[in-house]
C-alpha positions in Angstrom: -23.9 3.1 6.9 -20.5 0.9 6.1 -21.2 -2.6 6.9 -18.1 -4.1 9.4 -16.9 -7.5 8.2 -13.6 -7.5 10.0 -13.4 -6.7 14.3 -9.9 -5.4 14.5 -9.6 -5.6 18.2 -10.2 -8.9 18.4 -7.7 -9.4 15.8 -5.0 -6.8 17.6 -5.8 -9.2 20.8 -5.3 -12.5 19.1 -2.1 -11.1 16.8 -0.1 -10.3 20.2 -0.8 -13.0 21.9 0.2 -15.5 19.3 3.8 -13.7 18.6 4.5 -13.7 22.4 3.5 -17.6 22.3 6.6 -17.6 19.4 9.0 -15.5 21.0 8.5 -18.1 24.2 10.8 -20.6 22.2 13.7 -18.2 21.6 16.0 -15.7 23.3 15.5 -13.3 20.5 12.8 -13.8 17.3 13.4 -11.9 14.1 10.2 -11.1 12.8 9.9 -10.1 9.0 6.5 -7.9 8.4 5.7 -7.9 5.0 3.3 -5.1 3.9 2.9 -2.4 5.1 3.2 -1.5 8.7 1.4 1.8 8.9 -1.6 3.0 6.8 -2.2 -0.6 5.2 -5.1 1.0 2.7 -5.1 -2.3 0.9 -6.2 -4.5 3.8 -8.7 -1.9 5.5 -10.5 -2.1 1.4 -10.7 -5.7 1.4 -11.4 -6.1 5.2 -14.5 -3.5 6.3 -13.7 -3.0 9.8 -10.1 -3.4 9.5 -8.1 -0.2 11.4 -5.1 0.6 8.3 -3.3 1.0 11.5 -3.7 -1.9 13.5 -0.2 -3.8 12.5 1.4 -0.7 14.6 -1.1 -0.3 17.5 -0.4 -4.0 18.1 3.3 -3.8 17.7 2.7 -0.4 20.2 1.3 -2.9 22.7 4.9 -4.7 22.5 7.2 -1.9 22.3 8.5 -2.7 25.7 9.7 -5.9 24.1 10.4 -4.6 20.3 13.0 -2.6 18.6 13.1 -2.2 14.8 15.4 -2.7 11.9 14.5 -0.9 8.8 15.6 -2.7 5.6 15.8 -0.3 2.1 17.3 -2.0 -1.1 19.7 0.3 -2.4 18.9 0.0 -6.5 15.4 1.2 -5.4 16.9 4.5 -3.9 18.9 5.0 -7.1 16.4 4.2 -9.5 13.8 6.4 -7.3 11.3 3.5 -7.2 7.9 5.6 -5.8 5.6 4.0 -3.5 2.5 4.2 -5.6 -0.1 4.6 -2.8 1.6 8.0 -1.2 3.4 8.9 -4.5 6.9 9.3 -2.3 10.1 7.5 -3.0 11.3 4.9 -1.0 14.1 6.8 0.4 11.4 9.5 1.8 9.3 6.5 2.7 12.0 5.2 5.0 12.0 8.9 6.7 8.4 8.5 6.8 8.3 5.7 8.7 10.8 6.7 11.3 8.9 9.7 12.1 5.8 7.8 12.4 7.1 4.7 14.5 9.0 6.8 16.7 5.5 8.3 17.3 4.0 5.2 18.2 7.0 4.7 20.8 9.1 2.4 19.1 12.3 2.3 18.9 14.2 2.5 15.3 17.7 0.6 15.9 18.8 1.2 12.6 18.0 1.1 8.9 20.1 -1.1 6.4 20.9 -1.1 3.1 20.4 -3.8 1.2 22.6 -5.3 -1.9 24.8 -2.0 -1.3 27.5 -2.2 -4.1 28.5 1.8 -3.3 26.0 3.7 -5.7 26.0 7.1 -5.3 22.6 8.5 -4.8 22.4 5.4 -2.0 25.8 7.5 -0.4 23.9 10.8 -0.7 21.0 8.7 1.5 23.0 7.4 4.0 25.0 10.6 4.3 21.3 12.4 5.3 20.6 9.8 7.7 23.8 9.6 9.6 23.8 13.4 9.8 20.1 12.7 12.0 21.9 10.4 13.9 20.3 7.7 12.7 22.9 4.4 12.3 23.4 2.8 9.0 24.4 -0.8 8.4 25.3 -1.5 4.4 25.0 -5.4 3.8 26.7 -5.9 0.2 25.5 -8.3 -2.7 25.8 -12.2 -2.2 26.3 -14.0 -4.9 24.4 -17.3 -5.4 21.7 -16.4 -2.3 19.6 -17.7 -1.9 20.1 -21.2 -3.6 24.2 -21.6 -3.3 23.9 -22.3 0.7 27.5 -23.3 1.1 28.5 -20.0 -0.2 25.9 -18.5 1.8 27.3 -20.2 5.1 30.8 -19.1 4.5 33.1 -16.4 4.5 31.6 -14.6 1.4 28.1 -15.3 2.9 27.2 -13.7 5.8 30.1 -13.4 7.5 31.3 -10.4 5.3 27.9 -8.6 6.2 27.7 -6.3 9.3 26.1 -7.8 12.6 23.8 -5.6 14.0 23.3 -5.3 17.6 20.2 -5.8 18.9 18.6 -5.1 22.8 15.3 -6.7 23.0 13.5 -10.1 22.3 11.6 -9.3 19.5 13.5 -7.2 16.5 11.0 -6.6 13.6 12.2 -6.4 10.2 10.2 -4.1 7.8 11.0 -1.7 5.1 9.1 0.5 2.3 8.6 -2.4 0.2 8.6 -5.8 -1.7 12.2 -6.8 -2.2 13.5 -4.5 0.7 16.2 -7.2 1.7 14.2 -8.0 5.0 14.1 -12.1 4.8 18.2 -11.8 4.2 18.6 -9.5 6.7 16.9 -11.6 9.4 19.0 -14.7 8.3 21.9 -12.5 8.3 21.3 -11.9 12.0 20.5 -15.0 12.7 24.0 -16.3 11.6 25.9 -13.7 13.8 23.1 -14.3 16.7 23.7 -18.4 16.7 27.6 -17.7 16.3 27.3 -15.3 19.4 25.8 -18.4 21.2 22.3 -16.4 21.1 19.7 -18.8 20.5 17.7 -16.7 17.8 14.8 -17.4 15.7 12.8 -16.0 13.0 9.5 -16.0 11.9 6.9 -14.0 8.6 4.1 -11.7 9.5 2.5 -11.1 6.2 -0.7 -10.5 6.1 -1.7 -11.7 2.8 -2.6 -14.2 1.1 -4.6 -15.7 4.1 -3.9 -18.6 4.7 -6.9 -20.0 6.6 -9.1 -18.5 3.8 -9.8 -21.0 0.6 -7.4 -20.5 -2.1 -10.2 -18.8 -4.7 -11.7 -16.7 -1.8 -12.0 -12.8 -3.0 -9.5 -12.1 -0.7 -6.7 -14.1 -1.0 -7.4 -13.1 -5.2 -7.5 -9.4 -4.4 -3.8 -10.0 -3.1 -3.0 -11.7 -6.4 -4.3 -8.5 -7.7 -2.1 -6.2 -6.0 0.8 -8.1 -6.6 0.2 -9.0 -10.2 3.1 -6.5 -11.1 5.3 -9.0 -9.0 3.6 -11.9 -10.5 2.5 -13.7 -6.9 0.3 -16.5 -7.4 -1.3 -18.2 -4.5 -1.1 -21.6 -3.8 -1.8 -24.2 -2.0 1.1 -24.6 0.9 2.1 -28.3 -0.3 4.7 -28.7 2.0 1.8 -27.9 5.1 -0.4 -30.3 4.0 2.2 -33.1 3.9 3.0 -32.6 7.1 -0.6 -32.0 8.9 -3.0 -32.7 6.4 -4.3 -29.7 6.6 -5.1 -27.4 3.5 -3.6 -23.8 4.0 -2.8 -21.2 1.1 0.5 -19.2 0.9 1.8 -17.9 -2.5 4.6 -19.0 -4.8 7.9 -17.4 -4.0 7.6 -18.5 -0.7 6.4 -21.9 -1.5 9.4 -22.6 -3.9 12.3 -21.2 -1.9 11.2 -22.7 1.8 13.2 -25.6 0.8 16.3 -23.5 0.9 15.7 -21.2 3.5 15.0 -24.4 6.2 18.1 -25.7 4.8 19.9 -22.2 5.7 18.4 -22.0 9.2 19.3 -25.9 9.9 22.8 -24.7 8.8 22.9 -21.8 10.9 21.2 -23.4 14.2 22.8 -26.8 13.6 20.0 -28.7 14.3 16.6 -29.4 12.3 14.2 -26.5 11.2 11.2 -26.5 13.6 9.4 -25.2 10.4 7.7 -28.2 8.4 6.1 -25.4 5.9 6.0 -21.8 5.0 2.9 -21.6 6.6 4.7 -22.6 10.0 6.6 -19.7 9.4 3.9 -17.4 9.9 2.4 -15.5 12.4 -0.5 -13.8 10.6 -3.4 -14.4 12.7 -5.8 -11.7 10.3 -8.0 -14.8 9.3 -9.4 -14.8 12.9 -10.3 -11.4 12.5 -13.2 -12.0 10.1 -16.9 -11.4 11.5 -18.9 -11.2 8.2 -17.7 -13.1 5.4 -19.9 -11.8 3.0 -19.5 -8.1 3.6 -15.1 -8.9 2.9 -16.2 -11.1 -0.3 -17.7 -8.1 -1.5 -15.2 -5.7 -0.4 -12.7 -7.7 -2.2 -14.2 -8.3 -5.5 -14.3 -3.7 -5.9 -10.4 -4.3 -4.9 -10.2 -6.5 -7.6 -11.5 -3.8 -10.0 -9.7 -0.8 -8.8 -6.5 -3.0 -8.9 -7.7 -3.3 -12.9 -7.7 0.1 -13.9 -4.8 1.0 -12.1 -2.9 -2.0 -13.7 -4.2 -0.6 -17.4 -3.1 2.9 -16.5 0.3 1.7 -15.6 0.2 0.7 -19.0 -0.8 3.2 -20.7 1.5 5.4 -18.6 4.5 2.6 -19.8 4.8 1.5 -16.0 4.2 -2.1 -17.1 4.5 -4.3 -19.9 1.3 -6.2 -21.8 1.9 -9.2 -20.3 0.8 -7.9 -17.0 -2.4 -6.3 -17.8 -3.3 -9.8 -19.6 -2.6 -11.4 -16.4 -4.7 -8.8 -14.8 -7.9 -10.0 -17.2 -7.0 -13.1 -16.3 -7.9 -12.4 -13.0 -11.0 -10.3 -13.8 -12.3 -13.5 -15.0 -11.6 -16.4 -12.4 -13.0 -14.4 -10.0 -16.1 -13.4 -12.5 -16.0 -10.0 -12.9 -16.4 -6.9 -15.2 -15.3 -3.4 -14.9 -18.6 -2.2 -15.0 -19.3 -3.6 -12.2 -17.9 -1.0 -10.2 -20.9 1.4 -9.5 -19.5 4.8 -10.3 -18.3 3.7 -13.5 -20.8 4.0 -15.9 -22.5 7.1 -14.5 -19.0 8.7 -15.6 -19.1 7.2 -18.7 -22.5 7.8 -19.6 -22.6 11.7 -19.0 -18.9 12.0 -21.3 -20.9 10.2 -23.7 -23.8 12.6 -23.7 -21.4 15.9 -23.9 -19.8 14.1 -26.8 -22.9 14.0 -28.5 -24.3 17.2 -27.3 -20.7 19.0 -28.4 -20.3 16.9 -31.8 -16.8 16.3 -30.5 -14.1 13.2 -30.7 -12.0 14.4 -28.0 -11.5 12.5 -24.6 -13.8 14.8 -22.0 -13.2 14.3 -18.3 -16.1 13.7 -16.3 -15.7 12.1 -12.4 -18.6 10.0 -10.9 -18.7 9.9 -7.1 -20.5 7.3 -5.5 -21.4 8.6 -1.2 -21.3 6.2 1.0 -25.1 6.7 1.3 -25.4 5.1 -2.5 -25.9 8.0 -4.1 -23.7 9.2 -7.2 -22.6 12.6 -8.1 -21.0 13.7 -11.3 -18.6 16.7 -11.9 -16.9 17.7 -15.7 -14.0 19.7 -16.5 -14.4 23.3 -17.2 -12.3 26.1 -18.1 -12.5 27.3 -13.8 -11.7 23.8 -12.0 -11.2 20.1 -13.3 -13.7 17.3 -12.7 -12.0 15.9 -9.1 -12.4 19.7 -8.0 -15.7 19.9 -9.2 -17.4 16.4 -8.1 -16.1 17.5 -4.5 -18.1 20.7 -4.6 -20.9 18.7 -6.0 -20.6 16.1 -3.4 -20.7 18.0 -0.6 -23.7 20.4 -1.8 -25.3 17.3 -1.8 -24.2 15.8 1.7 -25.2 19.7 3.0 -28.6 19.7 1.8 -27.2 23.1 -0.5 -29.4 23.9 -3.3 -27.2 23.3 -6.5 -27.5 26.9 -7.6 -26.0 28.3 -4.6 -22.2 29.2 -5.0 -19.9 28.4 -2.1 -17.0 29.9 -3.3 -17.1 33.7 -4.8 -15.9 33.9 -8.3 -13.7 36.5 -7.6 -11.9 34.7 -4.8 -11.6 32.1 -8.1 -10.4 34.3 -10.5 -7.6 36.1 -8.3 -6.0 32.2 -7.9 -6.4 31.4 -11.7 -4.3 34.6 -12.2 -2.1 33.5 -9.7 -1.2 30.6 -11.1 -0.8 32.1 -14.9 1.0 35.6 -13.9 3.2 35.0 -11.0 3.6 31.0 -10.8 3.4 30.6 -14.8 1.3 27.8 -14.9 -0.2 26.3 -18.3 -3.1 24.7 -16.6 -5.2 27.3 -15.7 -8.4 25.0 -14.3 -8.2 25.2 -10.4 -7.7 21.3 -9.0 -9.1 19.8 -6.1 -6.6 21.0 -3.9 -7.1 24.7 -4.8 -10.4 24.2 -4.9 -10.7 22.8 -0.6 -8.3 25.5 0.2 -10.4 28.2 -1.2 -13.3 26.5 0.7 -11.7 26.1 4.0 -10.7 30.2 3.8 -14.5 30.5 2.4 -15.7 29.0 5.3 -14.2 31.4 8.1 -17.1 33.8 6.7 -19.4 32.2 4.6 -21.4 29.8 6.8 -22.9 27.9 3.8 -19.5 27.2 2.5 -18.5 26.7 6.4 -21.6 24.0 6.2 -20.4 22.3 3.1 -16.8 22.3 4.9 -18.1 20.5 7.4 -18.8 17.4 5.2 -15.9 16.3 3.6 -15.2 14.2 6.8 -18.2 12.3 4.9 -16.0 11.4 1.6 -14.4 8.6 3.8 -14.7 5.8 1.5 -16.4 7.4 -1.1 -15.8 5.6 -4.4 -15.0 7.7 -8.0 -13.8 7.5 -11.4 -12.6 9.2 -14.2 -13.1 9.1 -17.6 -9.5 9.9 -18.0 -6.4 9.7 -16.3 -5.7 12.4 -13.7 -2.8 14.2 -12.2 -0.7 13.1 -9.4 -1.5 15.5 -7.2 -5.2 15.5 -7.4 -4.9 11.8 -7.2 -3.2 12.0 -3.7 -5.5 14.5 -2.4 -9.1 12.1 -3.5 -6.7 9.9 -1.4 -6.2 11.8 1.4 -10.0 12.4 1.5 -10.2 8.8 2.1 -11.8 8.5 -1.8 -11.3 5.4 -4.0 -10.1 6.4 -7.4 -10.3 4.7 -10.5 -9.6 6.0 -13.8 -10.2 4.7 -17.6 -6.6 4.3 -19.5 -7.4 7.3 -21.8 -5.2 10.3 -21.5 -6.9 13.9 -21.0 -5.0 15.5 -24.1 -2.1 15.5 -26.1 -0.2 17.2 -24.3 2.9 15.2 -23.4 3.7 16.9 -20.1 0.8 19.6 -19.1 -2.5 17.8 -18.2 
């Protein structure tokens, strides 16, 4: 059974109460949420216990009170910047989201684009959202923000950017992704509110680094982890501790620009920043939250190690540069670990190793280890019927079913007709059926086979399963481990030459 280190009622309880004891102070409080809003994968790894939906079922128990303004940089829409998690877009991210909030109850004001300097597949975007009456505010380039303040404060500041009329006393400010345009946005509305004679304020809900946890806490690491692409360090919050002498941890882009950003709200409100730190800023309450500390140390340290393979296959793939996967090692070691650490790892590793030797062959050969959540790892290779992800899921849940090993689930000739499917009439070069193919031939098996129907019944069980490859895998069957709720880790070695068919 998954031990619970994080109680995210509690937190949900504690989180809304502490932004309606901010919104108190103003007529109207911008609130920027960094992270992600729905399905927040990262925090529910490092926190056991943490619901990945929890920053929307709080904001669902102030939708009578919240409205949202979703922010989308416009040089991520043309350069198709993917959110690596879902493997969509931003642009089809912000559609996403929509869909989802509006599900929750919330009300979408608007969604604005960012540093809009007229590109064209940014026009094609906003075209498809007007056309779903959905409004668009475009909020061009400022030159000199956020350091030139005086620029910023005048007529080529934010007073050439749309104001955006707003309803209730909270407006949140979220969007696919880092560098979205959400901080400037909320300063932008705070210009026009102030200038309206609206007395408006703003505040940060980001739920990492935490800044009640120590600065070298697994946690607050793991976030250095996921953002090592972005190159976030964590810090300590200097300007907090001057003023309170308290120790608190925030990271470095926030750190080095509050100076500026205080100066820009004194500017705007025209009297002095209630803020004496970034940390003031905040609103994220998620340190409370914690009930077993050592259950989320742990938690964080396999975060740690996932976020290290995935950082080498960006690599490999020619995602990142060198200088990021060094930084990655870097962190491997302050926080004292190894790759092999992770427990499906070597199981994987060891079995590829033995075909090698039992096959005489130098080739990469893909082998997946699956670790249950009852401890126990299975194993599954690549063979000319189904790849490994396809093939440890069968294996996985024989072995959750109590279904002897030799017993076949899934009638080779129901497997044959798809793999001649997909060569005759869909033309495809890779004939070995992926995990995909492989659960939708077992959910049709099911209907009349009532072993397969039993081994059906326990992929529910996958839910934070842990795997890895011994070479890189597909998109797709990346997204569906995923969507089975497995962890997926894969060694930086490609499955074959082949430049585009794997």
């Amino acid at each position: 059974m998954k031990k619970i280190g994080f109680d995210s009622k509690k937190y949900i309880e504690e989180q809304s109460k502490y932004i309606l004891e901010r919104v108190n102070h103003y007529d109207k409080l911008y609130l920027e949420f960094g992270g992600k809003l729905i399905g927040d994968k990262h925090a529910k790894r490092v926190l056991p216990g943490f619901d990945e939906d929890s920053k929307i079922k709080m904001l669902q128990k102030l939708k009578d009170q919240a409205e949202i303004l979703m922010c989308v940089y416009a040089g991520d829409i043309e350069r198709n910047k993917v959110r690596g998690d879902l493997g969509i877009t931003y642009d089809m991210d912000v559609l996403r989201l929509i869909d989802e909030l509006r599900e929750y109850g919330l009300e979408v004001n608007s969604v604005v684009i960012t540093r809009y300097t007229g590109q064209p597949s940014t026009k094609l975007f906003i075209n498809k959202l007007e056309r779903r009456n959905i409004k668009v505010y475009k909020h061009g380039l400022i030159e000199g923000y956020p350091s030139d303040v005086d620029l910023i404060m005048g007529e080529g500041g934010f007073a050439k950017n749309e104001y955006i009329p707003t309803t209730k006393p909270i407006v949140v400010v979220t969007g696919p992704g880092g560098g979205s345009g959400k901080l400037a946005t909320c300063l932008n509305q705070l210009y026009h509110e102030n200038r309206q004679g609206t007395q408006a304020g703003y505040s940060k809900f980001e739920t990492f680094p935490v800044w009640n946890l120590p600065l070298k806490h697994p946690v607050n690491i793991a976030y250095e982890a996921a953002t090592v692409d972005l190159k976030d360090v964590n810090m300590i919050d200097s300007f907090h501790f001057e003023a309170y002498n308290e120790v608190a941890v925030n990271y470095n882009r926030d750190v080095e620009t509050f100076p500026v950003i205080k100066r820009i709200i004194e500017r705007i409100t025209g009297h002095q920043a209630v803020y004496q730190s970034p940390t003031d800023m905040g609103v994220n309450r998620v340190g409370f939250g914690i009930v077993d500390d050592q259950v989320v140390q742990k938690a964080a340290k396999q975060e740690i190690i996932r976020r290290c393979f995935a950082t080498e296959v960006d690599f490999k793939k020619g995602l990142v540069e060198e200088d990021i996967v060094n930084r990655m090692r870097l962190i491997m070691e302050d926080a004292g670990l190894k790759k092999e650490d992770r427990e499906p790892v070597l199981p994987a590793r060891t079995y590829s190793e033995q075909i090698k030797q039992q096959t005489g062959t130098n080739e990469p050969v893909s082998i997946m280890a699956l670790e249950l959540p009852n401890g126990k790892t299975i194993t599954g290779k690549t063979s000319a019927l189904m790849d490994s992800g396809a093939a440890v899921i069968l294996n996985a849940v024989k072995e959750l079913g109590n279904i002897a090993d030799e017993i076949l689930l899934l009638s080779p000739v129901i497997l044959e007709t798809i793999q001649a499917m997909k060569t005759e009439q869909l033309h495809s070069k890779n004939t070995a059926l992926t995990a995909n193919e492989i659960l939708i031939a077992l959910a049709i098996s099911a209907v009349t086979n009532p072993t397969a129907e039993l081994a059906y019944q326990q992929l529910s069980k996958l839910e934070d399963a842990q795997a890895h490859s011994t070479v890189m895998i597909g998109k797709d069957n990346e997204q569906t481990l995923k969507r089975l709720g497995i962890d997926i880790t894969c060694d930086p070695i490609f499955a074959s030459e082949n430049l585009f068919y794997i």
